[in-house]
Structure formats: structure tokens, C-alpha cells
C-alpha positions as YAML, in Angstrom:
chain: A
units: angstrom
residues:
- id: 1
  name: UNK
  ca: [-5.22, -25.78, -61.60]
- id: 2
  name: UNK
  ca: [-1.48, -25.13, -61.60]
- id: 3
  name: UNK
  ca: [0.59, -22.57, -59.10]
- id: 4
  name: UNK
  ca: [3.52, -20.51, -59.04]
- id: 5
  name: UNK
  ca: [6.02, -22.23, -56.97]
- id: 6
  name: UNK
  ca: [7.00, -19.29, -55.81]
- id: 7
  name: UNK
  ca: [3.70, -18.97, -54.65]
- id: 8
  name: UNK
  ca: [3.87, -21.76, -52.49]
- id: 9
  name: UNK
  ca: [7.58, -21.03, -51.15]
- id: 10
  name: UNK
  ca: [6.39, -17.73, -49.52]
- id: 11
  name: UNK
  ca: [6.19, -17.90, -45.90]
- id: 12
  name: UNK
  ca: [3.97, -17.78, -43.92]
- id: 13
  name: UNK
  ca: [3.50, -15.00, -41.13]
- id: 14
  name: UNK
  ca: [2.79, -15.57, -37.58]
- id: 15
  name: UNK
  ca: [0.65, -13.05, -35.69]
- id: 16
  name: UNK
  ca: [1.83, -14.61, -31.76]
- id: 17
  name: UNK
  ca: [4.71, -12.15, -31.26]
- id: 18
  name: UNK
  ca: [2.24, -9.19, -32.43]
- id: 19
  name: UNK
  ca: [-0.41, -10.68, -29.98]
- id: 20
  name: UNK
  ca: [1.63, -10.94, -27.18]
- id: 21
  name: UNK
  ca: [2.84, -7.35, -27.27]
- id: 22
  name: UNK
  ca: [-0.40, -6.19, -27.46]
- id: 23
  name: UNK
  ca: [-1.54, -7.80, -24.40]
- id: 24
  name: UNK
  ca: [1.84, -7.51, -22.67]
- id: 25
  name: UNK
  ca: [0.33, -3.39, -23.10]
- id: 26
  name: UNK
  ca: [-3.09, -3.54, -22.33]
- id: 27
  name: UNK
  ca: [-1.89, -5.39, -19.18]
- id: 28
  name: UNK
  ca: [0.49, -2.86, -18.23]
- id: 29
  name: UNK
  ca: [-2.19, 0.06, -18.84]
- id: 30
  name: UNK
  ca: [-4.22, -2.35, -16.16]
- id: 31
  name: UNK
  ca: [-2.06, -2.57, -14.16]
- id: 32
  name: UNK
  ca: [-0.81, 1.87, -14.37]
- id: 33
  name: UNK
  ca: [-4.50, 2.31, -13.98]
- id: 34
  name: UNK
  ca: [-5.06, 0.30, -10.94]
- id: 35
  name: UNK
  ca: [-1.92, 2.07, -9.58]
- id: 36
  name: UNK
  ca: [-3.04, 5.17, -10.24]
- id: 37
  name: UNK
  ca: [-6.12, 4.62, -8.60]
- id: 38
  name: UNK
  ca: [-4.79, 2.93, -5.30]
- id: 39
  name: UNK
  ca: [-2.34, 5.87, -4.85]
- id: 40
  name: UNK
  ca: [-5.67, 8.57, -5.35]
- id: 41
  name: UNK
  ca: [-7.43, 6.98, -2.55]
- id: 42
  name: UNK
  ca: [-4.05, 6.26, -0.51]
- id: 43
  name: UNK
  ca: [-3.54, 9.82, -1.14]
- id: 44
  name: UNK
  ca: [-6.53, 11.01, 1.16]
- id: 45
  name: UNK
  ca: [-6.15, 8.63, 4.14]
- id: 46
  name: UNK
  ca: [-4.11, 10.64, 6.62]
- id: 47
  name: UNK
  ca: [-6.34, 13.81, 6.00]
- id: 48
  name: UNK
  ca: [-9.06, 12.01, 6.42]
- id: 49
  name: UNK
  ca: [-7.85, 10.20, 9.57]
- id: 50
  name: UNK
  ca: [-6.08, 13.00, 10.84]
- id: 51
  name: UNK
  ca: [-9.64, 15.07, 10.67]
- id: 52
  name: UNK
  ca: [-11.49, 12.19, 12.65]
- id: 53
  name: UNK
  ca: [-9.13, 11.55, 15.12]
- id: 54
  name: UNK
  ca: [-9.42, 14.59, 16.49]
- id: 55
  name: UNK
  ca: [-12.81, 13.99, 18.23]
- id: 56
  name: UNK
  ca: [-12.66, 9.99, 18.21]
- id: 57
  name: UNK
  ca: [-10.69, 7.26, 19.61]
- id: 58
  name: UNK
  ca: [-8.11, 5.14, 17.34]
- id: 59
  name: UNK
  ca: [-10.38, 1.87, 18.21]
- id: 60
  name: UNK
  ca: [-13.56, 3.89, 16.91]
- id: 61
  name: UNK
  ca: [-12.16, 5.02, 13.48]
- id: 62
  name: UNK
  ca: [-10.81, 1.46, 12.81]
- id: 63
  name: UNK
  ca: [-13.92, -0.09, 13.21]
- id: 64
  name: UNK
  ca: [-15.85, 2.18, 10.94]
- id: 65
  name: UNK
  ca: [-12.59, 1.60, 8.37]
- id: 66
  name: UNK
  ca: [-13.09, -1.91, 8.53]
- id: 67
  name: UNK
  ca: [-16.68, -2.33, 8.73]
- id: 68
  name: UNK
  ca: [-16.61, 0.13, 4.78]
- id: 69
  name: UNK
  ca: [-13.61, -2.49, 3.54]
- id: 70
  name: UNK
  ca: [-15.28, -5.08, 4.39]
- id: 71
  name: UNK
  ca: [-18.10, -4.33, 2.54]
- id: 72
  name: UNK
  ca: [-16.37, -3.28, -0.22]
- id: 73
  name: UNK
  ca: [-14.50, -6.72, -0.33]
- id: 74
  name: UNK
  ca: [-17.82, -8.69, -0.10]
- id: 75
  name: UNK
  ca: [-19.34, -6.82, -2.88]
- id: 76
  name: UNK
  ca: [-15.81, -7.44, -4.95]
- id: 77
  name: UNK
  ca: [-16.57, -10.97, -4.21]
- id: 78
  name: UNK
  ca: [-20.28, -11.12, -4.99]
- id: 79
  name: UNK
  ca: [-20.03, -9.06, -8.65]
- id: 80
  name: UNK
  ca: [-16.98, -11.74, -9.32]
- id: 81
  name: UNK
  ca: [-19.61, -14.45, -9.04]
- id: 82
  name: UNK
  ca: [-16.20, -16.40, -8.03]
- id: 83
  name: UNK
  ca: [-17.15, -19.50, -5.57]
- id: 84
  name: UNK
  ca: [-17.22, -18.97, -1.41]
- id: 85
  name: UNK
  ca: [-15.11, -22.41, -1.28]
- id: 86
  name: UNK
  ca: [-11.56, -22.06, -2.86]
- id: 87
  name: UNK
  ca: [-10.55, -24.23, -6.29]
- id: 88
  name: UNK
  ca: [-8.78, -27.30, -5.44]
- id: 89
  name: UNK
  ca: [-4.81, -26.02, -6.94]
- id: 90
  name: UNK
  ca: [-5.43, -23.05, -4.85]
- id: 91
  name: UNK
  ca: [-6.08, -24.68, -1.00]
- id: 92
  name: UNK
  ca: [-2.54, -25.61, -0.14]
- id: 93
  name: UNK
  ca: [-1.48, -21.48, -0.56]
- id: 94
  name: UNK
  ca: [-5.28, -20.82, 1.30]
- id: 95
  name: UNK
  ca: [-3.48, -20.40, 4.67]
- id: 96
  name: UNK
  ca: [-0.35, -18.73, 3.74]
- id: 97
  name: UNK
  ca: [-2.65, -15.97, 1.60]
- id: 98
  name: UNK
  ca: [-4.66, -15.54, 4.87]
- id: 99
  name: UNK
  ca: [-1.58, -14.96, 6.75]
- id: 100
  name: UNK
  ca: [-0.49, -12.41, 3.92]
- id: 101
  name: UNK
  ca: [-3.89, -10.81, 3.76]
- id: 102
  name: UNK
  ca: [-3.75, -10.22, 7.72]
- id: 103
  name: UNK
  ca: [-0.33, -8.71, 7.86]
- id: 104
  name: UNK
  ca: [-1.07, -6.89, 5.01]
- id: 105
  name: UNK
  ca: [-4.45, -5.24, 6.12]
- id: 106
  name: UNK
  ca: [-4.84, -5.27, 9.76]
- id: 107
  name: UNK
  ca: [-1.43, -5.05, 10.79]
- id: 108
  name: UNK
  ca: [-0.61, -1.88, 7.93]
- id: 109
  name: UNK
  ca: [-3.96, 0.05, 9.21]
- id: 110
  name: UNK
  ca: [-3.74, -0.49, 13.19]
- id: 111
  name: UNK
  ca: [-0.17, 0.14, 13.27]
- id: 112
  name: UNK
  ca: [-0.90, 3.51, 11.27]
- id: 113
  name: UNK
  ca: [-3.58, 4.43, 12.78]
- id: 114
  name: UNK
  ca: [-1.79, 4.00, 16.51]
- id: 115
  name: UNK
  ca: [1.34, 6.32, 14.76]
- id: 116
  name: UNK
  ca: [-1.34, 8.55, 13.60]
- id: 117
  name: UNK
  ca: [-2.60, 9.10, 17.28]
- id: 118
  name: UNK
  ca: [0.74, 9.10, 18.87]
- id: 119
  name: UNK
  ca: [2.89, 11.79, 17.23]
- id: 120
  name: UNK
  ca: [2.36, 14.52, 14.33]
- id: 121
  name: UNK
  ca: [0.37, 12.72, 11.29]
- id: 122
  name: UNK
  ca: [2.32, 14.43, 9.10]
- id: 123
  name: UNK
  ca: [5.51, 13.16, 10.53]
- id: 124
  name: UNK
  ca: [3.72, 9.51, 10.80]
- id: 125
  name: UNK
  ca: [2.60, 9.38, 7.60]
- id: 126
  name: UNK
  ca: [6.38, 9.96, 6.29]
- id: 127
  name: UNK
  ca: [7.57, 7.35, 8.38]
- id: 128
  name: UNK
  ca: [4.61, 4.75, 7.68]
- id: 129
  name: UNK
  ca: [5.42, 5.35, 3.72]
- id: 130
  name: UNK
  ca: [9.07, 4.22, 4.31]
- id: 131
  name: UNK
  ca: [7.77, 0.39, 2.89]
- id: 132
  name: UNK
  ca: [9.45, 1.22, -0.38]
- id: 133
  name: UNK
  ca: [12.75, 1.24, 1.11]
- id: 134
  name: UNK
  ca: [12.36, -1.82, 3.06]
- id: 135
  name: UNK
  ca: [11.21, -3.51, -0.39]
- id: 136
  name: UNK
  ca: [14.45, -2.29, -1.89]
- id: 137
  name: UNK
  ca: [16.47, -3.66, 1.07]
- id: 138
  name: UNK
  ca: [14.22, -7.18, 0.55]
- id: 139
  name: UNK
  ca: [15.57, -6.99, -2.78]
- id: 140
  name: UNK
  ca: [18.78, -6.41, -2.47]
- id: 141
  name: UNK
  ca: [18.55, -9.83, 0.15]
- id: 142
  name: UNK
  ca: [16.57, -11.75, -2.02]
- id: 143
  name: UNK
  ca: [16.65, -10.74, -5.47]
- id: 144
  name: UNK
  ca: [20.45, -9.94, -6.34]
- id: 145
  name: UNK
  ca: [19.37, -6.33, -8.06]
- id: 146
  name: UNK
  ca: [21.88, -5.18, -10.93]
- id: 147
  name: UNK
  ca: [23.47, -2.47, -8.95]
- id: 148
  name: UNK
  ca: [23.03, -3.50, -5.03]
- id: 149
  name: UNK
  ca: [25.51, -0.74, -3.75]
- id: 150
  name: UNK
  ca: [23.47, 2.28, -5.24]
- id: 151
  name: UNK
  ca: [20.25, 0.42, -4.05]
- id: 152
  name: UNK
  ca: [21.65, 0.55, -0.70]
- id: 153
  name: UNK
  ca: [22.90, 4.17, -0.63]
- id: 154
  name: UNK
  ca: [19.55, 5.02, -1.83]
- id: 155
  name: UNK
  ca: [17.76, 3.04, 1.23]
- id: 156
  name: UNK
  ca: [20.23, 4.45, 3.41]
- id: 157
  name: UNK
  ca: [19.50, 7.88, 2.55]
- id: 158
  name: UNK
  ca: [15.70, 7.56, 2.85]
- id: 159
  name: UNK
  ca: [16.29, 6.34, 6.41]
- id: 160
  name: UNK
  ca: [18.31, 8.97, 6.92]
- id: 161
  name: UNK
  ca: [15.47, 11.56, 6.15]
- id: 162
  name: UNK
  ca: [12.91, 9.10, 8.33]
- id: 163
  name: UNK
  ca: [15.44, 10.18, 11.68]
- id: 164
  name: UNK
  ca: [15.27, 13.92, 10.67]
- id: 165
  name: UNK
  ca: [11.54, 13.70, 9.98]
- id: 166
  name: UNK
  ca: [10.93, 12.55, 12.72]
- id: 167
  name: UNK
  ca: [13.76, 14.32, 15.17]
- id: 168
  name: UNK
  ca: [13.30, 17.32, 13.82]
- id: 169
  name: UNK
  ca: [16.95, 17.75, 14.51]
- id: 170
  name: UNK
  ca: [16.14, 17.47, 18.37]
- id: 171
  name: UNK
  ca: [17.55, 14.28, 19.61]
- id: 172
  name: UNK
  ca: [15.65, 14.22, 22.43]
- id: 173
  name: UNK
  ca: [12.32, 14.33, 20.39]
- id: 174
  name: UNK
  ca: [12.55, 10.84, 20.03]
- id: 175
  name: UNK
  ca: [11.55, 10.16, 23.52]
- id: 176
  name: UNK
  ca: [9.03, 13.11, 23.93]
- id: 177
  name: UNK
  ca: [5.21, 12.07, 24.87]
- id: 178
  name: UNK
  ca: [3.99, 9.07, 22.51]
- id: 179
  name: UNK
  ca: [6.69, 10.48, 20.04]
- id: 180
  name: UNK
  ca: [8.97, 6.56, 20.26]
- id: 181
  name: UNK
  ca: [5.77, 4.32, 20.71]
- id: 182
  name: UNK
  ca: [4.69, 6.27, 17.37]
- id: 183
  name: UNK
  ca: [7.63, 6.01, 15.10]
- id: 184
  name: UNK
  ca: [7.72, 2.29, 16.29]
- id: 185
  name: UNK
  ca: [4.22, 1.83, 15.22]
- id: 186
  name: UNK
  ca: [4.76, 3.75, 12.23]
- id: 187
  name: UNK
  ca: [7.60, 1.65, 10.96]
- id: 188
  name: UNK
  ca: [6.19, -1.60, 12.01]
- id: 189
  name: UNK
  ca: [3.05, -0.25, 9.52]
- id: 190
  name: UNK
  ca: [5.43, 0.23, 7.08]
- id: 191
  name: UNK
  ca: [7.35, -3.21, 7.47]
- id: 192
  name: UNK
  ca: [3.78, -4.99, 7.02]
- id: 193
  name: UNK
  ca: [3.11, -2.89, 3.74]
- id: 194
  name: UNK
  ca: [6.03, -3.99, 2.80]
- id: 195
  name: UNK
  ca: [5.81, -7.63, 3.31]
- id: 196
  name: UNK
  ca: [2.62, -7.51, 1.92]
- id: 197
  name: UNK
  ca: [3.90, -5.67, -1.52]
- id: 198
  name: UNK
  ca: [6.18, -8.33, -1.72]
- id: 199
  name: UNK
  ca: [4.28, -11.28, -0.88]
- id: 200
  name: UNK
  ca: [0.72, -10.85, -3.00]
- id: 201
  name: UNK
  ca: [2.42, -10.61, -5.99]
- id: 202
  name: UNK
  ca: [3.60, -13.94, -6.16]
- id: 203
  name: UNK
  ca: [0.38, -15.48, -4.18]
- id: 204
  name: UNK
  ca: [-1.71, -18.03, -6.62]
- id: 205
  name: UNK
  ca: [-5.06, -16.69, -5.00]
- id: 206
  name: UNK
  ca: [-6.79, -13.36, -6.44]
- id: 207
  name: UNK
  ca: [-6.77, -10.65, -4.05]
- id: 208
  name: UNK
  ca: [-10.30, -10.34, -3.21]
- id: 209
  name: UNK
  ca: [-9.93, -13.84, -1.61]
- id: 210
  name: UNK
  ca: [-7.05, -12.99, 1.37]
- id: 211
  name: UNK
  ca: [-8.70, -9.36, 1.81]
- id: 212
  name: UNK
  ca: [-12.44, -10.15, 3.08]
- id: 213
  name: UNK
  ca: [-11.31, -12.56, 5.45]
- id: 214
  name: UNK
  ca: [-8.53, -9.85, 6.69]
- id: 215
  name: UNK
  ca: [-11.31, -7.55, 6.95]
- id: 216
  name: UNK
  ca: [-14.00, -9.60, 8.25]
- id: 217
  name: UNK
  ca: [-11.28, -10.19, 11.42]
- id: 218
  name: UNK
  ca: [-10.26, -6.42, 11.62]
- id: 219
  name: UNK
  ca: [-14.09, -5.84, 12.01]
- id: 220
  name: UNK
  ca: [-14.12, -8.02, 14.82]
- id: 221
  name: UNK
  ca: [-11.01, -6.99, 16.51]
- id: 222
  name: UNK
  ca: [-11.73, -3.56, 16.24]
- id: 223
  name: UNK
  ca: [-15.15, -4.00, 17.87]
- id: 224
  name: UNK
  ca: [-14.22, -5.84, 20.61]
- id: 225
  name: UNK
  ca: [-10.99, -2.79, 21.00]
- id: 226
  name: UNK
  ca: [-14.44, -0.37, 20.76]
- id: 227
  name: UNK
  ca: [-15.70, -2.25, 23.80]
- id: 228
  name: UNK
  ca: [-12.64, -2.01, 25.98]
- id: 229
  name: UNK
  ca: [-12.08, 1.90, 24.93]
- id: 230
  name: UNK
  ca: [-15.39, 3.03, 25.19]
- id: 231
  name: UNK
  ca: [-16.95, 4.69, 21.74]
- id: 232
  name: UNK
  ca: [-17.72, 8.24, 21.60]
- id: 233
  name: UNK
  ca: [-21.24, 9.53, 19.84]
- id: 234
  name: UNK
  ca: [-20.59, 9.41, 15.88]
- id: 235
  name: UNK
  ca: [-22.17, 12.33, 13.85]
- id: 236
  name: UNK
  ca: [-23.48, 11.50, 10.69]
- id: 237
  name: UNK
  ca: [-20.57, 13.19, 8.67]
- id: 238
  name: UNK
  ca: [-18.42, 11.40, 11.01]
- id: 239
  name: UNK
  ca: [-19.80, 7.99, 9.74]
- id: 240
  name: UNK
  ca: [-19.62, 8.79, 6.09]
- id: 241
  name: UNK
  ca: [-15.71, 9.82, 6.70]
- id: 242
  name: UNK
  ca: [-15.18, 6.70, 8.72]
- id: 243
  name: UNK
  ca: [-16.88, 4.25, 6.09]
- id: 244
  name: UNK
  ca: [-15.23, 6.41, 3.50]
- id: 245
  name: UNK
  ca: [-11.58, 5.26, 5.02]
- id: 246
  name: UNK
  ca: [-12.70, 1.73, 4.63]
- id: 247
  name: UNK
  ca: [-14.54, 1.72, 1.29]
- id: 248
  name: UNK
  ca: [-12.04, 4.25, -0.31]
- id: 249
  name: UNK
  ca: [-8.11, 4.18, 1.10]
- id: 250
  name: UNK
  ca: [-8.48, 0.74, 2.70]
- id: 251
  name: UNK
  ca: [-10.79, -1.15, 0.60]
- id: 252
  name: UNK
  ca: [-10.52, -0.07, -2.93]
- id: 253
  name: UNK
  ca: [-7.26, 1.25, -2.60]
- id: 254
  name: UNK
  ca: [-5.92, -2.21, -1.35]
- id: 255
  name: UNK
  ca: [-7.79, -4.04, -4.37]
- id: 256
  name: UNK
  ca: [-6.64, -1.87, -7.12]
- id: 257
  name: UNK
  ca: [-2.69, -1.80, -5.51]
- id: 258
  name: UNK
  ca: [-3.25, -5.86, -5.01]
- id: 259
  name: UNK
  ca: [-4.51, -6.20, -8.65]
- id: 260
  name: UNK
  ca: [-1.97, -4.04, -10.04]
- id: 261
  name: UNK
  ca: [0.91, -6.11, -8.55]
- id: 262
  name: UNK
  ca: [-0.55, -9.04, -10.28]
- id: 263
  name: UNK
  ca: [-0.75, -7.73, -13.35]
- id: 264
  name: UNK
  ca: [2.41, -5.96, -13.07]
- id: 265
  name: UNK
  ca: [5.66, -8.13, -14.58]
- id: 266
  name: UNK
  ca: [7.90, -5.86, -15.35]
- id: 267
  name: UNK
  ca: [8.52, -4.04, -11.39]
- id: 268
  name: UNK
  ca: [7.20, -0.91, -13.79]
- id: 269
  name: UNK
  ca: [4.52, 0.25, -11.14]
- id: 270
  name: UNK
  ca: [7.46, 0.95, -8.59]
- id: 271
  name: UNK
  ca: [7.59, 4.90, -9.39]
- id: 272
  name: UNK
  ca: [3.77, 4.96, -9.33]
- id: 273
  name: UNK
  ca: [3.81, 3.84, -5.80]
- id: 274
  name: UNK
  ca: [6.27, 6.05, -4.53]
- id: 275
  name: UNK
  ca: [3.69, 9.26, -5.49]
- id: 276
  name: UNK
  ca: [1.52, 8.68, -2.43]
- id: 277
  name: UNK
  ca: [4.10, 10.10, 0.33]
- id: 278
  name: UNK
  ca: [4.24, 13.04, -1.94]
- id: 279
  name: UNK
  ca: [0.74, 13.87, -2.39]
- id: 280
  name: UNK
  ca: [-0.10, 12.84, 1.03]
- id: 281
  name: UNK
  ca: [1.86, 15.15, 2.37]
- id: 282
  name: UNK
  ca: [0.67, 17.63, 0.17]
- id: 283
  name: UNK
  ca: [-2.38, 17.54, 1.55]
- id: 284
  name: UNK
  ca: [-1.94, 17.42, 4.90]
- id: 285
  name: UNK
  ca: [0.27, 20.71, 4.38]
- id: 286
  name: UNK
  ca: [-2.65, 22.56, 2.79]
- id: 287
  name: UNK
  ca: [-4.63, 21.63, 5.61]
- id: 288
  name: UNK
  ca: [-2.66, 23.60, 8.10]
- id: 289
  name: UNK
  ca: [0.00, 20.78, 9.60]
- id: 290
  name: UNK
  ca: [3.62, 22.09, 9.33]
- id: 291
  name: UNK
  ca: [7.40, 20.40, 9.32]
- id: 292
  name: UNK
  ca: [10.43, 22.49, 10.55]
- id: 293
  name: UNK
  ca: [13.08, 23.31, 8.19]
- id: 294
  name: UNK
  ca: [15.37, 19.61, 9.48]
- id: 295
  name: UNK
  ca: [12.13, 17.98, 9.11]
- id: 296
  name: UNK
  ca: [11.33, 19.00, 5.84]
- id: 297
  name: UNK
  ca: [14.83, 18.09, 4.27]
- id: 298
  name: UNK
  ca: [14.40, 14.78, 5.87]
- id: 299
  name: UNK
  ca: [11.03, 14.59, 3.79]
- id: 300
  name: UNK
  ca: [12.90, 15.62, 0.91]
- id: 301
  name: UNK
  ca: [15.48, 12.95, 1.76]
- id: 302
  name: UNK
  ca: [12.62, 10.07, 1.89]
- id: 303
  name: UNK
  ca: [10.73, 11.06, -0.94]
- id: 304
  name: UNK
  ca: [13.87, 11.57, -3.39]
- id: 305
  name: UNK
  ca: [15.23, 7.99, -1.83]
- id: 306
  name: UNK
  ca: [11.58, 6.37, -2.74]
- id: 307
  name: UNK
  ca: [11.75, 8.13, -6.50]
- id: 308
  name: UNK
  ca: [15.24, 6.72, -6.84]
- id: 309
  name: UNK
  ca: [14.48, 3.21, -5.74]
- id: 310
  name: UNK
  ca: [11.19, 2.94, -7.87]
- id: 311
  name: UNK
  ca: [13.11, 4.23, -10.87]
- id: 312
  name: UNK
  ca: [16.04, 1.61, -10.39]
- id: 313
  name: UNK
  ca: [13.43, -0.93, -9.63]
- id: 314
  name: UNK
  ca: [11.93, -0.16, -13.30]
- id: 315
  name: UNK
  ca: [15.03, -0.36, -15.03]
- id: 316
  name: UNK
  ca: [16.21, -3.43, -13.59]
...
């Protein structure tokens, strides 16, 4: 059987760039959707804490938190069916994900949680949510951005608004009551966020394996903090909000955030991150908290300065 040479010269067509693309953008969607959903639950975690604090110790509500992420992380593990021992490539970074995972969790939640009791949540929360600055300024260190001066300015301006947040243009508010031992707390929160949204993306070891040991050892921290402080009678609607912080904000929030950031490649969930000040503070306005008229541009100032970073972050 003879055929058309031209037939035969025709060539062929390769499907691998079409392939890629496709899951280049159902890996992005992931990744938008995991964002989305870590910034929901991040969303309600100062109302939430704000509302329980009120009648409860710090130690009390971080113990319930942790106790609800911790079960949340074993159950992760458990539907994963993934192995209790780690794989053999992933052992040497075991320790260094630990260390991560610990920053990341314990040291981010205490730190807020201490801010929250110290000085107006609403003023905390602002400051704790300063981590996307401190990632730009990482970056400009570390990653030579495209345009390091305007990533500066923009850093700059955020921390700018942090001082009026949290002066309310008084100077000497910084030294009222708990008002310095909260804004210190509150920024070292957001400096372990920040590592952390640095560090886990580049980690070899899935998320679910660096968070239930971080929780397991917040669990026990916490309780033995319960112990020293005393713990106050828990109502049952109490409970539910406490577990709620740790199954919702803490646990599933930090799992959807830690899987987004590995699925992310392009630095495209930067904006998405940079909603949860906004809404956050949202909320906690509806609920009756208040910022003067300094404070307020100073929010303005940080949230505008996070916006700006994420969207330069995106484009680079």
C-alpha cells in the first residue's frame, strides 16, 4: 500500500505544552481556593478570641485552640493514610520542618493571643497582620525583587500606619498599661507568621507533617500554662468557640494557607493574603470595637501598604 509523501512529512503535534498549562491552572485554582479558605477562617479569629477572652484567661483559650488543631491535624493525617514514620529523602529536613512548624504555630498563636489580652484587639490584630511587610522586607534581603526601592517605601509606609494604629497619635500610649508588652507580642506574632510564610514553602515535607507535632506541643504547653494560671469554669458554648479557634482559624486555616504556598509558584496568592487584616477588622468593627480618627488612617496606611506589596509580589 503506497502513501503520499506528503503524508508522511506532516508533523507531528505534541500535546506537553497544552498539558502543562492546564495543570499549571488547576494548580493555581488549588492553590486560590485554599487561600481563600485560610483567609475565611483567619478572618473570624480575633472576634472569636476577642469574645472569649473576656471571661477566660489567655492560657485557657490556648489550650482549647490547640487541643481543636490538634485534632484537626491528626485527622488530616489519618484520612492521608500517609505513614507515622517519615520517607527516607525527607528525614534530614525532619528537624528543620519541626522547628518551622513550632515557630510557625505556637509562637504566631501565643504571641497573638498575649497582644490580644494586653491592648485593644482591634489595634493587635492590625499590628499582628503586619507579617506581609516583614515578607516584603525578607525579600528585598534575600530575593533581589525587580523594584527594591518601591518595595521598601511600601514597607515603610505600612509601618508607619502600625505606630499610628497603635499610638493613636498619643505618644505616650505606647507605654500605657500592657499597651508596649502588647505591640511587642503582637509584632513578634507577626515576625513568626512571617518566617513561617517564608519557610514552608520551600520545606520538602507536606504540611500536615510539621503541624501535628507543633500542635501536639502547644497542647502540652498550654496545659501545663492552665495549671500555673488557674482555669476558670468553661460553659458549653464556651468550649465549642474555643475548639472552634483550633479546628477552624488555627487548624484548617493553617493547612489550607500551608497547602496553598506549596502549590503556589508564581508568588500569585500574595494579594489573597493581604484580605484577612481587612475583613478582620471588619468584623471586629461591627461588633462594637472602635479606632480614633489617627488610628484609623494608620489602618488605612497598613492595609493599602499590604495591597501594594501583594500586588508587586504578583507581578514580579
Amino acid at each position: 500500500m503506497r502513501h503520499d509523501p506528503a503524508e508522511r512529512q506532516l508533523p507531528s503535534l505534541s500535546l506537553g505544552p497544552v498539558m502543562e498549562g492546564k495543570r499549571a491552572g488547576t494548580a493555581l485554582g488549588a492553590a486560590l481556593a485554599f487561600a481563600f479558605g485560610a483567609v475565611a477562617l483567619w478572618a473570624t479569629n480575633a472576634l472569636v478570641g476577642k469574645t472569649l477572652l473576656a471571661s477566660h484567661p489567655v492560657s485557657e483559650v490556648q489550650f482549647l485552640q490547640f487541643c481543636g488543631a490538634a485534632l484537626v491535624f491528626a485527622l488530616i493525617r489519618l484520612m492521608s493514610g500517609s505513614s507515622p514514620s517519615l520517607p527516607q529523602e525527607e528525614k534530614g529536613s525532619a528537624a528543620l520542618a519541626y522547628i518551622v512548624g513550632f515557630i510557625g504555630l505556637v509562637g504566631t498563636m501565643v504571641l497573638q493571643y498575649v497582644a490580644f489580652a494586653s491592648m485593644p484587639v482591634i489595634e493587635a490584630n492590625l499590628v499582628a497582620y503586619t507579617w506581609p511587610l516583614m515578607v516584603a522586607a525578607a525579600i528585598i534581603l534575600l530575593d533581589r525583587p525587580k523594584r527594591p526601592l518601591l518595595l521598601g517605601v511600601t514597607a515603610a509606609l505600612g509601618f508607619a500606619g502600625v505606630a499610628l494604629v497603635i499610638s493613636g497619635g498619643r505618644a505616650h500610649a505606647w507605654f500605657e498599661g500592657g499597651s508596649l508588652a502588647g505591640c511587642a507580642a503582637a509584632f513578634g506574632s507577626a515576625l513568626c507568621m512571617a518566617f513561617y510564610s517564608i519557610a514552608v514553602g520551600r520545606l520538602a515535607v507536606p504540611p500536615d507533617r510539621l503541624l501535628l507535632p507543633s500542635a501536639v506541643i502547644g497542647v502540652a504547653l498550654t496545659f501545663a500554662w492552665c495549671l500555673h494560671d488557674g482555669a476558670a469554669g468553661l460553659s458549653g458554648v464556651d468550649l465549642l468557640l474555643g475548639l472552634y479557634l483550633g479546628a477552624g482559624p488555627m487548624g484548617l486555616g493553617y493547612y489550607f494557607w500551608s497547602r496553598a504556598l506549596s502549590l503556589d509558584q508564581g508568588g500569585r496568592l500574595a494579594v489573597v493574603a493581604y484580605l484577612t487584616p481587612i475583613a478582620s477588622t471588619l468584623l471586629l468593627a461591627l461588633s462594637g470595637e472602635s479606632l480614633s480618627t489617627t488610628a484609623i488612617a494608620g489602618a488605612v496606611l497598613v492595609i493599602g501598604s499590604c495591597i501594594a506589596v501583594g500586588i508587586e509580589r504578583s507581578e514580579a
